[in-house]
Backbone as CSV, one residue per row, in Angstrom:
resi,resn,N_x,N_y,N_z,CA_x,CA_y,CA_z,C_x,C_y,C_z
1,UNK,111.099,94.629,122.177,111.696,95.146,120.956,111.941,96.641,121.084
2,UNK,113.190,96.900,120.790,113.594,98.799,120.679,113.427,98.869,119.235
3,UNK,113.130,99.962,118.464,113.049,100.246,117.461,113.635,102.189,117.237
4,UNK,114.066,102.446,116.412,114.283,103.793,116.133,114.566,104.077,114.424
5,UNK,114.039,105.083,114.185,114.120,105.749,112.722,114.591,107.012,112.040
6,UNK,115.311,107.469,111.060,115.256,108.760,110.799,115.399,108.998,109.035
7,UNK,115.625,110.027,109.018,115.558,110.380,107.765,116.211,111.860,107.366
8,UNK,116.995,111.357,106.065,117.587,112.810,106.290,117.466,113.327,104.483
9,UNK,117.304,114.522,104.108,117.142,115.225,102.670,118.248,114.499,101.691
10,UNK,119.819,114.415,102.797,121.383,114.119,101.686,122.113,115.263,101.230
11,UNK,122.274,115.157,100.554,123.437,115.828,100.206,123.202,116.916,98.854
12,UNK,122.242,116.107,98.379,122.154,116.677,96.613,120.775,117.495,96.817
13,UNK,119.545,116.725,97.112,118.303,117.489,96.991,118.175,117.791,97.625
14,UNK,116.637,118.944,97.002,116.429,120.321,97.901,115.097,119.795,98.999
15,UNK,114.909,118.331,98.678,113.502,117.808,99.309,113.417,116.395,99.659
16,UNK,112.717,116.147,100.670,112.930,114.672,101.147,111.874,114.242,100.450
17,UNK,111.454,113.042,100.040,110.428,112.339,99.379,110.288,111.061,100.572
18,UNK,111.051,110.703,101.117,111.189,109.757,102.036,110.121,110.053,103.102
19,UNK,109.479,108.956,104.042,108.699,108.776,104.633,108.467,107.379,105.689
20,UNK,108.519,107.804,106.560,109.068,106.268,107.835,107.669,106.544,108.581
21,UNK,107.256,105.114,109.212,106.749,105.104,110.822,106.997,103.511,111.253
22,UNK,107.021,103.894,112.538,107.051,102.114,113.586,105.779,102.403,114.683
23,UNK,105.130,101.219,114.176,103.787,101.417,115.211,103.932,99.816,116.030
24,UNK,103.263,100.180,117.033,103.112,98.960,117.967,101.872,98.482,118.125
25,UNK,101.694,97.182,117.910,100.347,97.055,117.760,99.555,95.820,118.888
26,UNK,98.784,95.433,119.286,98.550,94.681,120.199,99.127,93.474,119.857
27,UNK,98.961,92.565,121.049,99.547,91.637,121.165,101.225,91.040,121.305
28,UNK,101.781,92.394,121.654,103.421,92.372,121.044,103.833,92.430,119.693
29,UNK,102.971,92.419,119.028,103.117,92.760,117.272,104.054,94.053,117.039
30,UNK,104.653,94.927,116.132,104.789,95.804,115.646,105.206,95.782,113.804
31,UNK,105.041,96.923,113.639,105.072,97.072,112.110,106.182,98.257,112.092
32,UNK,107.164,98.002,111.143,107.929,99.058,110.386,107.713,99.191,109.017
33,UNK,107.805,100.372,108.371,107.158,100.710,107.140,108.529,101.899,106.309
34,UNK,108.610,101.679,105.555,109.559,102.952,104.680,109.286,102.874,103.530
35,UNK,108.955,104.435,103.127,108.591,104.365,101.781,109.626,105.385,100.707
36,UNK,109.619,105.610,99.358,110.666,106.571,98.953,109.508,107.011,97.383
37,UNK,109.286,107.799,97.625,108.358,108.646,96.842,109.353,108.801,95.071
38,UNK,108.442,109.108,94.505,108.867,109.626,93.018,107.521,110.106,92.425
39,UNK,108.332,111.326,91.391,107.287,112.148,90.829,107.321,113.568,90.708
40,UNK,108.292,113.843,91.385,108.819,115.835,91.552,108.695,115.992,93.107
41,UNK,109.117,116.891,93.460,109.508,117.617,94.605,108.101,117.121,95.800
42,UNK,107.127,117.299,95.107,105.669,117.813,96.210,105.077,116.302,96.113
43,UNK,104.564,115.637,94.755,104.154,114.598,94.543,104.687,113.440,94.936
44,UNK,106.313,113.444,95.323,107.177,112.150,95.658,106.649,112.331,97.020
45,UNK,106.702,113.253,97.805,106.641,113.317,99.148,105.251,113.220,99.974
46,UNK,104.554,113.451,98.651,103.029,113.219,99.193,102.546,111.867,99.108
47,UNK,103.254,111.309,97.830,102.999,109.616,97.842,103.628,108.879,98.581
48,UNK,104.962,109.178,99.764,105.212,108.444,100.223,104.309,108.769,101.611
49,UNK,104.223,109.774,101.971,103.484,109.970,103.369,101.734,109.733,103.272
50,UNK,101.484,109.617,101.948,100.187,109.157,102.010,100.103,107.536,102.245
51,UNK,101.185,106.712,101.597,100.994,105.316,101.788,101.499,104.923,102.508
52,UNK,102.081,105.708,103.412,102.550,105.318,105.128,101.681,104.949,105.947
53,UNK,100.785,106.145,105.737,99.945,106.430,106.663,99.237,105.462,106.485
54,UNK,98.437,105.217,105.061,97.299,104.667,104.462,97.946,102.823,105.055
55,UNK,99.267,102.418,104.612,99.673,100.898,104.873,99.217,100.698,106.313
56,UNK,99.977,101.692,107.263,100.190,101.597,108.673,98.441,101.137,109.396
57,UNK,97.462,102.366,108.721,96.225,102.874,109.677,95.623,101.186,108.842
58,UNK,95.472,100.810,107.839,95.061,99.796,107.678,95.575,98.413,108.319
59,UNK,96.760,98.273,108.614,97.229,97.529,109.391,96.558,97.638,110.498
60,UNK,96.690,98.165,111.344,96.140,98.872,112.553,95.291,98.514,113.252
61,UNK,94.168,99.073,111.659,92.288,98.605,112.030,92.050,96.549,112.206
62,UNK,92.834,96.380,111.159,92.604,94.550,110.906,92.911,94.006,112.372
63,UNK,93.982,94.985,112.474,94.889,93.454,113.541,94.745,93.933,114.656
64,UNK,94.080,95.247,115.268,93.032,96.100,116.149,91.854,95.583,116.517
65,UNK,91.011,94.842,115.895,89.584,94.266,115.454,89.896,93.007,116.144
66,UNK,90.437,92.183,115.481,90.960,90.765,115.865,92.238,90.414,115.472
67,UNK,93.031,89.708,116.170,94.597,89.497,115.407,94.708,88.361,114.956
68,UNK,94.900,88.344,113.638,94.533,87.171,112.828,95.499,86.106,113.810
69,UNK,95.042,84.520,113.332,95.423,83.120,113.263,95.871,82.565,112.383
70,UNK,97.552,82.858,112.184,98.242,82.030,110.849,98.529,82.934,110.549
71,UNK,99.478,82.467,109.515,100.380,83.206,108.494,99.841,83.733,107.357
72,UNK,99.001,82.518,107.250,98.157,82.990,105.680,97.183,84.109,106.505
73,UNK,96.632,84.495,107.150,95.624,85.272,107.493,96.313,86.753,107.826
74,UNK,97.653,86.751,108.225,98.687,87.986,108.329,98.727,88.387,106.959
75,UNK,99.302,87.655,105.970,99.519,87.617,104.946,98.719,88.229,104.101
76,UNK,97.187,88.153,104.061,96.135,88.095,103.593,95.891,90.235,104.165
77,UNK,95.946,90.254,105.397,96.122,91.297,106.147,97.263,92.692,105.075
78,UNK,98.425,92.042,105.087,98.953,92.972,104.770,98.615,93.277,103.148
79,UNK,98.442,92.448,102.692,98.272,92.525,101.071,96.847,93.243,100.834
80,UNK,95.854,93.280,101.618,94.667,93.965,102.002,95.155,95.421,102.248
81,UNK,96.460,95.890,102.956,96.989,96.919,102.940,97.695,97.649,102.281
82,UNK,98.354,96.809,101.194,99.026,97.012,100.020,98.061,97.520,99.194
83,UNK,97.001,97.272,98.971,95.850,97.193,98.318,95.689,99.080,98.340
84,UNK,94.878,98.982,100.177,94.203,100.123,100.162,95.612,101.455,100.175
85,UNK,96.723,100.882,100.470,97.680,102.096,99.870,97.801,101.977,98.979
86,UNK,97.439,101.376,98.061,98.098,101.763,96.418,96.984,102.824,95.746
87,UNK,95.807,101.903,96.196,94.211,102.351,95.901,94.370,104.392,96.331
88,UNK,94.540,104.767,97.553,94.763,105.990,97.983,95.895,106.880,97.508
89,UNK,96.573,106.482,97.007,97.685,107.285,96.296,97.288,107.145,94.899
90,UNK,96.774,106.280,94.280,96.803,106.342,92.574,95.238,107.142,92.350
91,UNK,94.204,106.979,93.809,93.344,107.900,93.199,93.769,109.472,93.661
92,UNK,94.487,109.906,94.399,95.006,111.048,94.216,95.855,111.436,93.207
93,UNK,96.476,110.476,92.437,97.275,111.075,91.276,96.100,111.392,90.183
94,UNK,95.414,110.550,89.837,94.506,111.357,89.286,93.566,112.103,89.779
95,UNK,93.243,113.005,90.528,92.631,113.823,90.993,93.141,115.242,91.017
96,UNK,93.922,115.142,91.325,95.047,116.412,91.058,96.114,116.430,90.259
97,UNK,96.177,117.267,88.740,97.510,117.409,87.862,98.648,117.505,88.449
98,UNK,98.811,118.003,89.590,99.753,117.779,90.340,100.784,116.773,90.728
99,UNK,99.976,116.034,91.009,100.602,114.652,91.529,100.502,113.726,90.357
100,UNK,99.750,114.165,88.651,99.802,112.924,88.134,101.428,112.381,87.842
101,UNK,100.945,111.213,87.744,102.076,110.365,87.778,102.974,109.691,88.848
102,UNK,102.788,110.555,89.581,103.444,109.763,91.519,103.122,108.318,91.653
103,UNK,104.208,108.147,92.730,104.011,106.888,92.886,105.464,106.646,93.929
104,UNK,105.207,105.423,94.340,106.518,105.422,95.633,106.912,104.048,95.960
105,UNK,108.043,103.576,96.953,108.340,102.442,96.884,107.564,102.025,98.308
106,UNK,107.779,100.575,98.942,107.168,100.345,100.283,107.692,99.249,100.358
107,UNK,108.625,99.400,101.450,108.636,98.264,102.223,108.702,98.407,103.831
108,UNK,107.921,96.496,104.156,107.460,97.126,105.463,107.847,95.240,106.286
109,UNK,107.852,95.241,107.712,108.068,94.410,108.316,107.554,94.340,109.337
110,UNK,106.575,92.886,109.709,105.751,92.954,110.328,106.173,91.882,111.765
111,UNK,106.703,92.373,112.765,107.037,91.623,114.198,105.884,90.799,114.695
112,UNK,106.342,89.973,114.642,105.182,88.518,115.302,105.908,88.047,116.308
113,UNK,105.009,87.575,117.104,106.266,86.866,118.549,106.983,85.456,117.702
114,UNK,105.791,84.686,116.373,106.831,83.648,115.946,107.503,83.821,114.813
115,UNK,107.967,85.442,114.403,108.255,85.374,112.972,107.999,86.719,112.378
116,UNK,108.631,87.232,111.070,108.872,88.671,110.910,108.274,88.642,109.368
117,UNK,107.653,89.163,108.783,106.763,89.079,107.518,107.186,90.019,106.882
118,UNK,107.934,90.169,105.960,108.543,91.079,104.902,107.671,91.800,103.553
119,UNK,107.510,92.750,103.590,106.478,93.148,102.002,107.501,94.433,101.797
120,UNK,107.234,94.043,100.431,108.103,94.767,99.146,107.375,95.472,98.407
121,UNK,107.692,96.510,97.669,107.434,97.430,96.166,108.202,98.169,96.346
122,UNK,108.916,97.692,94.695,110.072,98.525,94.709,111.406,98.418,94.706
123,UNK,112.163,99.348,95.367,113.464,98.724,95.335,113.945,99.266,96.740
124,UNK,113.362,99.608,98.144,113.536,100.006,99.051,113.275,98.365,99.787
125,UNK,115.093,98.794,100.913,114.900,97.111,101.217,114.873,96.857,102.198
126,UNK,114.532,95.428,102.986,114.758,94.784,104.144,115.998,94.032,104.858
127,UNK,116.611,94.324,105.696,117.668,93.633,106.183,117.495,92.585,107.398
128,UNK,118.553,91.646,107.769,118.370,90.791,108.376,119.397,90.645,109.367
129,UNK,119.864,91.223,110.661,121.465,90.613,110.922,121.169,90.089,112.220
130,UNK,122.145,89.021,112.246,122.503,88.308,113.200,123.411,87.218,113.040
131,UNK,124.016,87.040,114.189,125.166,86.028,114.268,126.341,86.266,113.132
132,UNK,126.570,88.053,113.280,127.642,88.243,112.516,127.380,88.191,111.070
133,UNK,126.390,88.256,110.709,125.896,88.168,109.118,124.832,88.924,108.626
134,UNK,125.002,89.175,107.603,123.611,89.997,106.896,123.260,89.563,105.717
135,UNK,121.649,89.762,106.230,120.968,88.619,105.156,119.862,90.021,104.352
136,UNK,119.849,90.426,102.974,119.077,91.478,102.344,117.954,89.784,102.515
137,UNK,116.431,90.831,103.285,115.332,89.731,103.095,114.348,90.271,101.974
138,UNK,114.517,91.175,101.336,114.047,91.461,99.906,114.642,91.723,98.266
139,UNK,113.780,91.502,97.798,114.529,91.392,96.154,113.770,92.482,95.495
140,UNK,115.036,93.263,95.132,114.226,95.036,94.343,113.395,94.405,93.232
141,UNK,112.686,95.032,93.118,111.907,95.542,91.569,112.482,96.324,90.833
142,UNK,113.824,96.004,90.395,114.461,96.917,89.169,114.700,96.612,87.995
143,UNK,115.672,97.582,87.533,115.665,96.976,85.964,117.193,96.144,86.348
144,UNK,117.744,96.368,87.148,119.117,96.031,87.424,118.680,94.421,88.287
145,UNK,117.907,94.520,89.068,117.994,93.224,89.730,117.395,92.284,88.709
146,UNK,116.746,92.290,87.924,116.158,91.460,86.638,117.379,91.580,85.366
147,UNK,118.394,92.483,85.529,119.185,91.985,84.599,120.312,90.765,85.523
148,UNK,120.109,90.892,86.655,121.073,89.812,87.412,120.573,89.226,87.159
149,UNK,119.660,88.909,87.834,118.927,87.703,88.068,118.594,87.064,86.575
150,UNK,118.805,87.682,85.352,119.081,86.797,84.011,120.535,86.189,83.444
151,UNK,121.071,87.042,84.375,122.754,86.908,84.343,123.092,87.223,83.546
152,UNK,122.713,89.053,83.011,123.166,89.293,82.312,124.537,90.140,82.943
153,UNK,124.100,90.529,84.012,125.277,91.708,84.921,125.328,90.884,86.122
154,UNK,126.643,91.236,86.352,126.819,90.792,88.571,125.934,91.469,89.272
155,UNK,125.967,91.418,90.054,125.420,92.309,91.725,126.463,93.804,91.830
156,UNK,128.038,93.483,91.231,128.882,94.684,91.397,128.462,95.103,90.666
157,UNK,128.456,95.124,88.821,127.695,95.855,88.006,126.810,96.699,88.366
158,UNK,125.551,95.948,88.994,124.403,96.175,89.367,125.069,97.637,90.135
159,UNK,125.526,97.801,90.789,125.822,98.654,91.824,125.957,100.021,91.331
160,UNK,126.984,100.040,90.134,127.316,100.825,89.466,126.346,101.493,88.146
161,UNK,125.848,100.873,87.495,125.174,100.568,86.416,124.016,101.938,85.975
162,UNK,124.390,102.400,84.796,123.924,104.012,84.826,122.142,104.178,85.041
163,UNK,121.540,102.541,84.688,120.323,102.802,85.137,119.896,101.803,86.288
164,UNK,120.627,102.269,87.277,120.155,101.308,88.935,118.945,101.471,89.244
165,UNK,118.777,103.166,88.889,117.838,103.985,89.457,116.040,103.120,89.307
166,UNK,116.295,102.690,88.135,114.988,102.630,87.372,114.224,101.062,87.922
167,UNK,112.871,101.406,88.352,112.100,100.551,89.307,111.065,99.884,88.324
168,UNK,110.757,98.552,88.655,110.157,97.690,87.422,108.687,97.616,88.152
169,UNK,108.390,98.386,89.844,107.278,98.213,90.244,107.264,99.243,91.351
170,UNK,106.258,100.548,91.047,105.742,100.759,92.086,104.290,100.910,92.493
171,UNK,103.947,101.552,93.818,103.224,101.853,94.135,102.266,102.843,94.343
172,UNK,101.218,102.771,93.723,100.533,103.886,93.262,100.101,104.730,91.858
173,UNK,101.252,103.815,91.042,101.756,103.987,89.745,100.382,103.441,88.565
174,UNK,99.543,102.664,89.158,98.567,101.944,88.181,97.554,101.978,89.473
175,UNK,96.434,101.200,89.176,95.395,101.135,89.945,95.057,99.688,90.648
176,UNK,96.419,98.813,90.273,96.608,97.501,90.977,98.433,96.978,91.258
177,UNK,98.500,96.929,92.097,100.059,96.302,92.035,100.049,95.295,92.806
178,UNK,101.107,94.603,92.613,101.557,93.181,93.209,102.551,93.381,94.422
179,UNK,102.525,93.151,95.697,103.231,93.234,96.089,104.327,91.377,96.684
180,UNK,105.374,91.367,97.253,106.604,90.024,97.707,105.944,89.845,99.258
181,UNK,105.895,88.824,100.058,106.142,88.795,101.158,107.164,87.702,101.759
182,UNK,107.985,88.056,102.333,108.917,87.383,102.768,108.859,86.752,104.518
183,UNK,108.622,85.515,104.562,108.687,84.731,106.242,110.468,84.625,106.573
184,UNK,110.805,85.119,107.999,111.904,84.381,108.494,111.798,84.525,109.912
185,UNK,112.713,83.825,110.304,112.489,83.735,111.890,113.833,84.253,112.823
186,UNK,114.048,85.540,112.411,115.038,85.794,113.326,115.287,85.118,114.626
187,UNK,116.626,85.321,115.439,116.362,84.892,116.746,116.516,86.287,117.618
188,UNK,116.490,85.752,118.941,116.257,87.194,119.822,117.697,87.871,119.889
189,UNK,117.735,89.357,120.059,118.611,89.749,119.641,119.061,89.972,117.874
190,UNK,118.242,89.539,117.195,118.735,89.985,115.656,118.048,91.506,115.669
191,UNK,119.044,92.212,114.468,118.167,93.315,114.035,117.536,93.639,112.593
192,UNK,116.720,94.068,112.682,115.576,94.483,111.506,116.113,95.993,110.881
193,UNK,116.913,95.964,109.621,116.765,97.168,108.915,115.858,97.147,107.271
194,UNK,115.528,98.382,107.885,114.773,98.917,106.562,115.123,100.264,106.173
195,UNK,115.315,100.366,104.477,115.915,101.373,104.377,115.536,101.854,102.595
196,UNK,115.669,103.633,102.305,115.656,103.666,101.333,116.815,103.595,100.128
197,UNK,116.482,103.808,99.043,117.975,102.993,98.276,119.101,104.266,98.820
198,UNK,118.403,105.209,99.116,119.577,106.570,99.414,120.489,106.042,100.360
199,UNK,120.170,104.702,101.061,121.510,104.312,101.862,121.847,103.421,101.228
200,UNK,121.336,102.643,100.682,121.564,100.866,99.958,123.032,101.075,98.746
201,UNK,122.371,102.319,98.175,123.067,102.774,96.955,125.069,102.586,97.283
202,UNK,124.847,103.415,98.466,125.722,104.176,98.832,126.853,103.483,99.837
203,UNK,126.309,102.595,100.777,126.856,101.595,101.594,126.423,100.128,101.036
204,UNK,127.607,99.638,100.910,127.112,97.971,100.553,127.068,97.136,102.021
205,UNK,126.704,96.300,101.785,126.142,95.152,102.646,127.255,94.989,103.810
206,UNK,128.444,94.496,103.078,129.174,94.278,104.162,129.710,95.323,105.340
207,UNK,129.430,96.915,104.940,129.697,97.964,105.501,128.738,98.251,106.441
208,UNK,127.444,98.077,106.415,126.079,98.085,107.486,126.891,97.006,107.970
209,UNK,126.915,95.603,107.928,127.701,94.746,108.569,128.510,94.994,110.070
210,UNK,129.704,96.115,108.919,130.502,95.843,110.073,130.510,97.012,110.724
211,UNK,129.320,98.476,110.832,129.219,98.802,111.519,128.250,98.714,112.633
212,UNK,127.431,97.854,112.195,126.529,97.315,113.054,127.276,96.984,114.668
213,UNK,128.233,96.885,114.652,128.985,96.514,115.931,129.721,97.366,116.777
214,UNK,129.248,98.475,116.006,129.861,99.658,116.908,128.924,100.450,117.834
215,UNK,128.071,100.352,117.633,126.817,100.842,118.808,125.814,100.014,118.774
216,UNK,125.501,99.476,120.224,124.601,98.494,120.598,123.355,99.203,120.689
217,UNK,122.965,100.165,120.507,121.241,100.784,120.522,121.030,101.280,118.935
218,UNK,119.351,100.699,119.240,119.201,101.110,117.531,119.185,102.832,117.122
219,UNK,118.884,104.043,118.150,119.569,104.947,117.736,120.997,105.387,117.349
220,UNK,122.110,104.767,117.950,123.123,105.108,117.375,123.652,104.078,116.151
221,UNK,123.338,103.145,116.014,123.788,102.404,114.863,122.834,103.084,113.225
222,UNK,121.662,103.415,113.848,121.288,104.232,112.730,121.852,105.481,112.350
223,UNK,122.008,106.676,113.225,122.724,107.376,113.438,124.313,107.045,112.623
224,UNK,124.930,106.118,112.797,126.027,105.989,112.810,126.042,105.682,111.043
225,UNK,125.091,104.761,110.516,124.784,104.546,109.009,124.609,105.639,108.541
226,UNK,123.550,106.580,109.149,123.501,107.916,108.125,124.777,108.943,107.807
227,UNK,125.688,108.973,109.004,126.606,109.583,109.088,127.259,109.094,108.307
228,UNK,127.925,108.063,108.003,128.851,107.667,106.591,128.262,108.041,105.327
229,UNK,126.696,107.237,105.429,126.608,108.025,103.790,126.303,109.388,103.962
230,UNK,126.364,110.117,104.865,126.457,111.436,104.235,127.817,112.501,103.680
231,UNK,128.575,111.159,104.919,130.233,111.441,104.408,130.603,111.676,103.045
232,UNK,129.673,109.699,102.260,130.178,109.469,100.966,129.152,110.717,100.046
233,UNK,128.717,111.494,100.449,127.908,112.123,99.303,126.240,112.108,99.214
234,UNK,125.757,111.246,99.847,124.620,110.927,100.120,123.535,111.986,99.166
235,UNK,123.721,110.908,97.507,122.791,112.002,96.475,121.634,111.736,96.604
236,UNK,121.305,111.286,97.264,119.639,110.812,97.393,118.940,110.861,98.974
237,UNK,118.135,111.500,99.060,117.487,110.956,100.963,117.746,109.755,101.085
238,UNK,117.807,110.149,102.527,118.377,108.952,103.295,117.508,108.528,104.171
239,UNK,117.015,107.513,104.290,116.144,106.655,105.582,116.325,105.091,106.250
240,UNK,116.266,105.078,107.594,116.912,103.519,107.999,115.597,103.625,109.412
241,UNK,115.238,102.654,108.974,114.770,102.175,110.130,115.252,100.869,110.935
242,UNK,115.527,100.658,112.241,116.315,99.484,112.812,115.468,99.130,114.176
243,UNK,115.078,97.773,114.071,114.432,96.642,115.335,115.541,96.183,115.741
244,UNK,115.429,95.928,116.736,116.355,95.480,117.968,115.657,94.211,118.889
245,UNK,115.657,92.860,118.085,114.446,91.896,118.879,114.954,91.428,120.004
């Protein structure tokens, strides 16, 4: 597996809140993680790099120790990690006036030799491509994807819609959250994006699509995503992380 990541401030703000890592972990395993902070300038950026760290190093230790058997026991693993990042960021919001109120999004994807494990909070998402198609393997926590999904608005609506912004779940935000996990089984050769909404917003689906085919390494196809949305305006940080199985 190649993997590569970046992250960029955009266009509008004076500060990144965004926060990436890809760790490799025994057994041929690896984990990708992206998070997108909220809360002001210092506090967005501290909650996302605290529950990077905090998701990642807990991952780490479990599947470091022994590497679980089954799905349910991965499963069990990451939500154990969801846990102790939410736990580490919400007791720093209260600890310091500073940060009260922070809180951030997370999503993360976990490489198995039989299968790719998706976890969500939020509205920062997972992608899926192969065989010429792209599959979003997560469902935001917004106020917009819960008005689709009642049918009250389209997906185009959704796009546009003056409150996209607004997240029905994050992390760090309370002293328990729920996090999605998603199973699929790419085949070899698919790629893994993860990204914050600062690209999602800005490029739709079919546009990652069809540039996906213009550079075969996951540095330049990422590269190549950030560069458009920064073309279009890019009002929000920008982050993509991309597997190459």
């Amino acid at each position: 597996m190649r993997a590569y990541g970046l992250t960029d401030v955009g266009c509008r703000r004076q500060d990144n809140q965004d926060s990436w890592t890809i760790r490799h972990l025994d057994g041929g395993a690896a984990l990708l993680v992206v998070c997108d902070g909220m809360g002001g300038a210092q506090a967005g950026s501290v909650a996302s790099s605290v529950a990077v760290e905090a998701f990642a190093e807990a991952v780490e230790a479990s599947a470091g120790s022994a590497a679980p058997e089954g799905r349910d026991r991965w499963e069990e693993l990451l939500r154990d990690a969801c846990r102790a990042a939410n736990e580490k960021v919400y007791r720093l919001s209260l600890e310091r006036r500073e940060y009260e109120g922070m809180g951030t999004t997370l999503v993360a994807a976990l490489v198995l030799p039989g299968g790719v494990c998706f976890l969500n909070v939020g509205d920062s998402r997972g992608y899926v491509l192969e065989n010429h198609s792209i599959c979003q393997a997560t469902v935001d926590h917004s106020l917009v994807q819960m008005l689709v999904d009642r049918g009250e608005i389209t997906p185009a609506q959704a796009r546009v819609h003056p409150q996209k912004n607004l997240i029905t779940r994050a992390l760090g935000v309370e002293g328990h959250v729920e996090c999605d996990l998603t199973w699929l089984e790419p085949g070899e050769g698919s790629r893994l994006l993860l990204c914050s909404d600062g690209l999602s917003n800005v490029l739709e689906d079919r546009t990652i699509l069809e540039l996906s085919g213009q550079d075969g390494s996951p540095e330049g196809f990422c590269r190549t995503l950030l560069e458009l949305t920064l073309e279009r305006g890019a009002p929000d940080n920008v982050t993509v992380v991309l597997a190459q199985l």
